[in-house]
Backbone as a printed PyTorch tensor [residue, N CA C, xyz], in Angstrom:
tensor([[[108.8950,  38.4410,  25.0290],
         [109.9200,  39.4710,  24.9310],
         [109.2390,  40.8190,  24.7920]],

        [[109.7280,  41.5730,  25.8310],
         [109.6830,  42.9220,  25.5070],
         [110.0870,  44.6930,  25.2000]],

        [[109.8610,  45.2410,  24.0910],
         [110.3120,  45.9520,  23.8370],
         [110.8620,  47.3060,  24.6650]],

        [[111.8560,  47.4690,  25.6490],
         [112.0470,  48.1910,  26.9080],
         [112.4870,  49.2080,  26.3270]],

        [[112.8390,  49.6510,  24.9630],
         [113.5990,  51.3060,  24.8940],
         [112.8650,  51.9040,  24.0230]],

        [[111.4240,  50.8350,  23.1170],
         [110.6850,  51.7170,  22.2500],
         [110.0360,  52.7910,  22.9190]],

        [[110.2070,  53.8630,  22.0620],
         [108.9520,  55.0170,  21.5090],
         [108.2340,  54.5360,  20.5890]],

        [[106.9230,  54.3510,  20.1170],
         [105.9030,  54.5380,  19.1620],
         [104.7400,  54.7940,  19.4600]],

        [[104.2830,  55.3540,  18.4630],
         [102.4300,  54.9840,  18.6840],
         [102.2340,  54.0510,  17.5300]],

        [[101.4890,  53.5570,  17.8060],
         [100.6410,  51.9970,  17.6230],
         [ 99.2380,  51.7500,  17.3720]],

        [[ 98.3920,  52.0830,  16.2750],
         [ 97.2210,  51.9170,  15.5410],
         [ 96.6860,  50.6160,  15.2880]],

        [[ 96.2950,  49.7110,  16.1640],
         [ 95.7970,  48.5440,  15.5730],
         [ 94.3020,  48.5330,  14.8350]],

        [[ 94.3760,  48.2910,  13.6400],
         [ 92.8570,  47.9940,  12.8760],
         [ 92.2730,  46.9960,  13.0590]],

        [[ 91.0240,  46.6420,  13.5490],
         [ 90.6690,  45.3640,  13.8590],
         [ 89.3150,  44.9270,  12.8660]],

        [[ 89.1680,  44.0500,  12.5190],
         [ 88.0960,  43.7930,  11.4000],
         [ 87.4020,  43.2520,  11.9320]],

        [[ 86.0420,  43.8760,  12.0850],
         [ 85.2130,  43.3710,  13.1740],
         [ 84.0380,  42.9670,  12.0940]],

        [[ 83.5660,  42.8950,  11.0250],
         [ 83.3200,  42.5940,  10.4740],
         [ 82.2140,  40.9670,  10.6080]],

        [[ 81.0640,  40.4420,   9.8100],
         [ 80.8480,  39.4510,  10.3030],
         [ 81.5930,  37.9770,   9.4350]],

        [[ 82.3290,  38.3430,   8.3610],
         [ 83.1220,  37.5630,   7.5370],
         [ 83.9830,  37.1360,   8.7040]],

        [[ 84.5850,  37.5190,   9.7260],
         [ 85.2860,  36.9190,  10.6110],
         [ 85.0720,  35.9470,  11.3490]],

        [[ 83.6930,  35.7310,  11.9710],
         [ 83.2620,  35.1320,  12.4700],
         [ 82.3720,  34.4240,  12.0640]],

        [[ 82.2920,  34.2200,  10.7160],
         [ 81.1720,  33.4260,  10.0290],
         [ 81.1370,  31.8280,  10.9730]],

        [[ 79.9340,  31.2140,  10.8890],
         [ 79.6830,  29.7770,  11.1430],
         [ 80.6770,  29.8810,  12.9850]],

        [[ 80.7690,  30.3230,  13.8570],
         [ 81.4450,  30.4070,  15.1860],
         [ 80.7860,  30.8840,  16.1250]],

        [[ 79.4400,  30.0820,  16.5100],
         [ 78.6130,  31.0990,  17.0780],
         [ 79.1210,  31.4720,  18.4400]],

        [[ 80.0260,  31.5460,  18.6330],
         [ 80.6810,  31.7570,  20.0740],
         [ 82.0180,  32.8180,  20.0900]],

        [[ 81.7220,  32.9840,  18.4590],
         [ 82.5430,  33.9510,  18.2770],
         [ 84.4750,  33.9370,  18.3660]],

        [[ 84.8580,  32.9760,  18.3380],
         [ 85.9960,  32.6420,  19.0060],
         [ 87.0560,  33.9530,  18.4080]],

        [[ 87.0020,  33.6870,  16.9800],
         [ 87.6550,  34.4570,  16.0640],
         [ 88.1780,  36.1320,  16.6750]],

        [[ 86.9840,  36.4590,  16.7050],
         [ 86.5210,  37.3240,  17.3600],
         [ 87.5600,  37.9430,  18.9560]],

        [[ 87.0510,  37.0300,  19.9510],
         [ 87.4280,  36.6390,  21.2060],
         [ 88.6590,  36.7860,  21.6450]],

        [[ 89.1230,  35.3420,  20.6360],
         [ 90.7990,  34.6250,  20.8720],
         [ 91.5670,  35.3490,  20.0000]],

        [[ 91.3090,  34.9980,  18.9290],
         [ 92.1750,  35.3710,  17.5510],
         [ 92.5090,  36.7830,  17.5570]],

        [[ 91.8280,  37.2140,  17.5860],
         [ 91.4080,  39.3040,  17.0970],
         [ 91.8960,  40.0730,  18.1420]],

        [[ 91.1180,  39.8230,  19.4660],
         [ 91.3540,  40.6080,  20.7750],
         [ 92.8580,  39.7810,  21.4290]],

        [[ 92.9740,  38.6690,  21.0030],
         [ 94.4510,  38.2900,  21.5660],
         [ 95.7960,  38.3850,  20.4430]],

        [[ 95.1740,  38.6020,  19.7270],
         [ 96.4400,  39.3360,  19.0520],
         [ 96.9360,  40.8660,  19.1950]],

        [[ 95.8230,  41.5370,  19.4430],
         [ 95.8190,  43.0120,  19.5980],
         [ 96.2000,  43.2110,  21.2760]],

        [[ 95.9670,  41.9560,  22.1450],
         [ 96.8410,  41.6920,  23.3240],
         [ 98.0330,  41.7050,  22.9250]],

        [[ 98.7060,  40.9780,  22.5950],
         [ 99.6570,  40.1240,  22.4200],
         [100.9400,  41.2990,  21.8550]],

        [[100.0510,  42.1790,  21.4090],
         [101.3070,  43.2300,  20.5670],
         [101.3560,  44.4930,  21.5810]],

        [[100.2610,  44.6080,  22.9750],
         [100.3840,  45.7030,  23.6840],
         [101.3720,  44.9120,  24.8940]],

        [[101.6700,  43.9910,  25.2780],
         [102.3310,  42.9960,  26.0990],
         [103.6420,  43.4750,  25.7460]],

        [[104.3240,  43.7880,  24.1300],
         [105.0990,  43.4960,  23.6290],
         [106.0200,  45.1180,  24.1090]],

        [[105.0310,  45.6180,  25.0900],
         [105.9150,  47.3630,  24.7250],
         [105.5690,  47.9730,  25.5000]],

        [[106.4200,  48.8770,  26.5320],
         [106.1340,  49.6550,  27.5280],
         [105.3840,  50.5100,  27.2880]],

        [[103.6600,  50.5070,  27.9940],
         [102.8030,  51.4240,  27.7380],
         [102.7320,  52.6130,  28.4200]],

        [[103.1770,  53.7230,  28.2030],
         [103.3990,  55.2240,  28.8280],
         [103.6160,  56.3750,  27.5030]],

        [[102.2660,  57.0760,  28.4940],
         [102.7080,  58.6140,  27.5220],
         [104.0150,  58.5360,  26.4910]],

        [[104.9070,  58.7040,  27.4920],
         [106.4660,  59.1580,  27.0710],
         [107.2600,  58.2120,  26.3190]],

        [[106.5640,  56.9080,  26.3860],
         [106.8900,  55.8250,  25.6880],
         [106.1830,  54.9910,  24.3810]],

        [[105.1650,  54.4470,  24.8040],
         [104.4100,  53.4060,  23.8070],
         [102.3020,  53.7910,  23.6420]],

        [[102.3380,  54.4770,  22.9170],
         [100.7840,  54.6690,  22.6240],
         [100.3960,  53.9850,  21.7310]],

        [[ 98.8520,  53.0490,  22.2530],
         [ 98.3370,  52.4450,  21.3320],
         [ 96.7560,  53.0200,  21.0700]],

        [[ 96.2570,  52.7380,  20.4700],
         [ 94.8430,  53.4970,  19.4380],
         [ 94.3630,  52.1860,  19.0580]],

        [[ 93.1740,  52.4320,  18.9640],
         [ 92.2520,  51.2030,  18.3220],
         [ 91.4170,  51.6700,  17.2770]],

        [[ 90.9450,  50.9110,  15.9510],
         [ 90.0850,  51.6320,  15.0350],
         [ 89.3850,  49.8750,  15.1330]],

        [[ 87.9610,  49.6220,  15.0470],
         [ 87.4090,  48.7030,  14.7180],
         [ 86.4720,  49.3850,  13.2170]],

        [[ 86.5610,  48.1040,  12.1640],
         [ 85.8050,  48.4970,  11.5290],
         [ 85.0140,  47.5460,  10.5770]],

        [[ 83.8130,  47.6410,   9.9230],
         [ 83.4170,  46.7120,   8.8260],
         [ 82.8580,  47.5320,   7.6000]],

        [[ 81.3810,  48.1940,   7.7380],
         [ 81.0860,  48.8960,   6.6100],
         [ 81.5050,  50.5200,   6.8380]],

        [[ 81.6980,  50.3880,   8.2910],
         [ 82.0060,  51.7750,   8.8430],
         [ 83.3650,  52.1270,   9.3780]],

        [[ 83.8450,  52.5060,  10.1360],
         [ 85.2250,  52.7190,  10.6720],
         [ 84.2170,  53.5910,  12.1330]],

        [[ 85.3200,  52.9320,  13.3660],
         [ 85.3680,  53.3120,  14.7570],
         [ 86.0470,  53.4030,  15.2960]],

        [[ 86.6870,  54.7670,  15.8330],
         [ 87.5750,  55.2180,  16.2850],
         [ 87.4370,  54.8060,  18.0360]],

        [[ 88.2030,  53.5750,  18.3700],
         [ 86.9190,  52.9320,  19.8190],
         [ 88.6730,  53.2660,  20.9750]],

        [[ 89.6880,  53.6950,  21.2130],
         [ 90.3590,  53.9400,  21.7200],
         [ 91.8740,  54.6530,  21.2030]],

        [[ 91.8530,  56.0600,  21.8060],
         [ 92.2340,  56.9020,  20.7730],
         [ 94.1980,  56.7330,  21.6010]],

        [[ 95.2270,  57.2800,  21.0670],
         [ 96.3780,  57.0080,  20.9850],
         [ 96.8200,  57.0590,  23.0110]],

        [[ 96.3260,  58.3780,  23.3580],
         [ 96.1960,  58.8930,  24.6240],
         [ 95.2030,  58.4780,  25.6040]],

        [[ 94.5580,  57.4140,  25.6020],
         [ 93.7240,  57.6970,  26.3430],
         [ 94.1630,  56.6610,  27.3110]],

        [[ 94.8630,  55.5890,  27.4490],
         [ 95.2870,  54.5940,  28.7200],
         [ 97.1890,  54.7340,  28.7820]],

        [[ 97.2880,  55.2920,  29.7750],
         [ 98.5410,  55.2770,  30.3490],
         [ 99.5160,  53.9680,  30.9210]],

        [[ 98.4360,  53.2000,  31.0660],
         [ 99.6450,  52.0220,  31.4810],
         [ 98.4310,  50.6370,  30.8030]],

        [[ 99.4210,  49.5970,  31.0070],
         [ 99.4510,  48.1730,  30.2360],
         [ 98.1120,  47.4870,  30.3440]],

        [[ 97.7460,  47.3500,  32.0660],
         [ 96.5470,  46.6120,  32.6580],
         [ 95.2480,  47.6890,  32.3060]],

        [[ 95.4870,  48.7970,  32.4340],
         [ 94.1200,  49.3670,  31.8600],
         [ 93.9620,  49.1940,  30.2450]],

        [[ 94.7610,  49.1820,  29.6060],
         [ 94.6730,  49.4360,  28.1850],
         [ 94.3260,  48.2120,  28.0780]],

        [[ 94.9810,  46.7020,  28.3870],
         [ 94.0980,  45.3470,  28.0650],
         [ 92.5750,  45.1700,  28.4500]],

        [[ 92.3740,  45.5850,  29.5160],
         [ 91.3740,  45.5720,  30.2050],
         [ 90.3850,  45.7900,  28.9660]],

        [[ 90.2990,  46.8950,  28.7730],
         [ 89.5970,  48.0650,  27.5480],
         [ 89.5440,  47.3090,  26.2060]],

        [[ 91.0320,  46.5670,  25.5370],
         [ 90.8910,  45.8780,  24.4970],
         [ 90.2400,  44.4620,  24.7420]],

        [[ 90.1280,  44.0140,  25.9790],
         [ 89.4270,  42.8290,  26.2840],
         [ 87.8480,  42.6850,  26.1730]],

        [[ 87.8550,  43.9690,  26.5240],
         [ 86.0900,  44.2230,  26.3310],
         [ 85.0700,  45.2410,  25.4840]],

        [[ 86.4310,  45.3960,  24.2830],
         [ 85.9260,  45.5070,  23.1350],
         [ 84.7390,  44.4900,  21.9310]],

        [[ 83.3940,  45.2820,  21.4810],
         [ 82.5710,  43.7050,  21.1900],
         [ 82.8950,  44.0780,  19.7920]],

        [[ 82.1840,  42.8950,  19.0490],
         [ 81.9840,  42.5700,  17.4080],
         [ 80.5370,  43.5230,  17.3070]],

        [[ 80.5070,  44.1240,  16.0030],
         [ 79.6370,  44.6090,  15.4590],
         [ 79.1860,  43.8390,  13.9110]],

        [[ 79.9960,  43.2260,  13.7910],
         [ 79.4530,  42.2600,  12.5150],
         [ 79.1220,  43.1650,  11.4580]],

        [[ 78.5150,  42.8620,  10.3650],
         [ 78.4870,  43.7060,   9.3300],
         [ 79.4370,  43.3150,   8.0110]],

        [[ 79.2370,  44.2590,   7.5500],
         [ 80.3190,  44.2390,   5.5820],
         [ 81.0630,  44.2240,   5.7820]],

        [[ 82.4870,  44.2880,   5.0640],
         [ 83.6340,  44.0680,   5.3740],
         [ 83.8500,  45.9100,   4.2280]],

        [[ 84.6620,  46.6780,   5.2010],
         [ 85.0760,  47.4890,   4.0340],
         [ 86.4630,  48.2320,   4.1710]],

        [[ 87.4680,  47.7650,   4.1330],
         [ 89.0150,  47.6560,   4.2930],
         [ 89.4040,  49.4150,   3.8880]],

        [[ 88.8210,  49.4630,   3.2040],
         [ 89.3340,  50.8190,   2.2350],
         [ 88.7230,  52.4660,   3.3740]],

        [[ 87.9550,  51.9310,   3.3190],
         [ 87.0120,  53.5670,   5.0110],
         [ 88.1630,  53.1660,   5.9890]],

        [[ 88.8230,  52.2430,   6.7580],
         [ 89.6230,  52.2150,   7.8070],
         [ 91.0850,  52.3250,   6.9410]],

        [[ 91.1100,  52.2070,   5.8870],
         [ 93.1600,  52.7770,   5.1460],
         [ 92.6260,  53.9100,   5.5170]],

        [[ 91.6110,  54.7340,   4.7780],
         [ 91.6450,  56.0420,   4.2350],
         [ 91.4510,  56.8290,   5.9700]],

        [[ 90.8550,  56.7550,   6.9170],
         [ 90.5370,  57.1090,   7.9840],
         [ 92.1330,  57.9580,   8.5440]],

        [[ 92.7130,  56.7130,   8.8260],
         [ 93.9800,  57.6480,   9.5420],
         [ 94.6390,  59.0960,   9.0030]],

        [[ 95.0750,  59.0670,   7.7880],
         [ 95.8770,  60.0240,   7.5310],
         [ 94.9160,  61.1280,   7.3930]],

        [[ 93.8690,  61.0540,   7.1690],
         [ 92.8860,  62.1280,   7.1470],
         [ 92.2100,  62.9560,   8.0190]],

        [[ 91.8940,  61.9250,   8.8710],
         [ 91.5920,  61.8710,  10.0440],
         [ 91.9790,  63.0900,  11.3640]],

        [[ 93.0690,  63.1870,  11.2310],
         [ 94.1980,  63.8110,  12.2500],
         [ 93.6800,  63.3840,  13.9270]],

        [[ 93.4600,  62.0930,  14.0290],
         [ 93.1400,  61.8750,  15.6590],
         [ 94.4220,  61.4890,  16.1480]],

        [[ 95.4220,  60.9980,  15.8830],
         [ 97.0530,  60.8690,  16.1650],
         [ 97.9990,  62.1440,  16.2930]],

        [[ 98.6870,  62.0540,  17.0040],
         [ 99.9660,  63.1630,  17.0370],
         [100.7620,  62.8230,  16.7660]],

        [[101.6170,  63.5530,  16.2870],
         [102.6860,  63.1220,  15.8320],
         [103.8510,  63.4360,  17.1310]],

        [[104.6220,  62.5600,  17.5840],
         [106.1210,  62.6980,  18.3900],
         [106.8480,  63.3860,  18.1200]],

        [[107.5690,  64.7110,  18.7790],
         [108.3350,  64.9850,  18.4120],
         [109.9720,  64.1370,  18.4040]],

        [[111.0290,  64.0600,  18.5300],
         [112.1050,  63.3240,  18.1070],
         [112.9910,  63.9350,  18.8440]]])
């Protein structure tokens, strides 16, 4: 099912972290789990300027701003891009990717 009359933008945080993928040397977690869920929710919503922007932050000890709200206009490029996003492994640190956004100012805000 998909969402045909939303407006939003759409920030997915992804924990790229190596706690995710512990003991998987193939990474599945990673792969299937992570990158197909962060599929699975751009599927869900008409991707256009005027409509549905999504943003990517990957992060573990650091925060990465790896695809910003504007930068893919339609559905097949934007998967493409989240498909071949990699793991950087590392610490896990939840609190640098809360604090990132609102501070941040890499999002716009919609007008209404």
């Amino acid at each position: 099912m998909t969402c045909q009359q939303a407006a939003a933008d759409i920030l997915l945080v992804l924990d790229q972290s190596t706690s995710i993928v512990h003991d998987q040397p193939n990474y599945d977690n990673w792969y299937v789990s992570i990158l197909g869920f962060a599929k699975s929710i751009v599927m869900s919503f008409p991707i256009d300027p005027s409509l549905t922007q999504v943003g990517v932050i990957k992060f573990n000890q650091s925060v990465d701003k790896v695809i910003l709200l504007n930068t893919y206009s339609d559905r097949d490029s934007l998967l493409s891009a989240i498909g071949n996003l990699t793991i950087d492994g590392g610490d896990t640190n939840l609190n640098a990717a809360h604090s990132l956004v609102p501070r941040s100012g890499w999002y716009r805000r919609r007008r209404l």
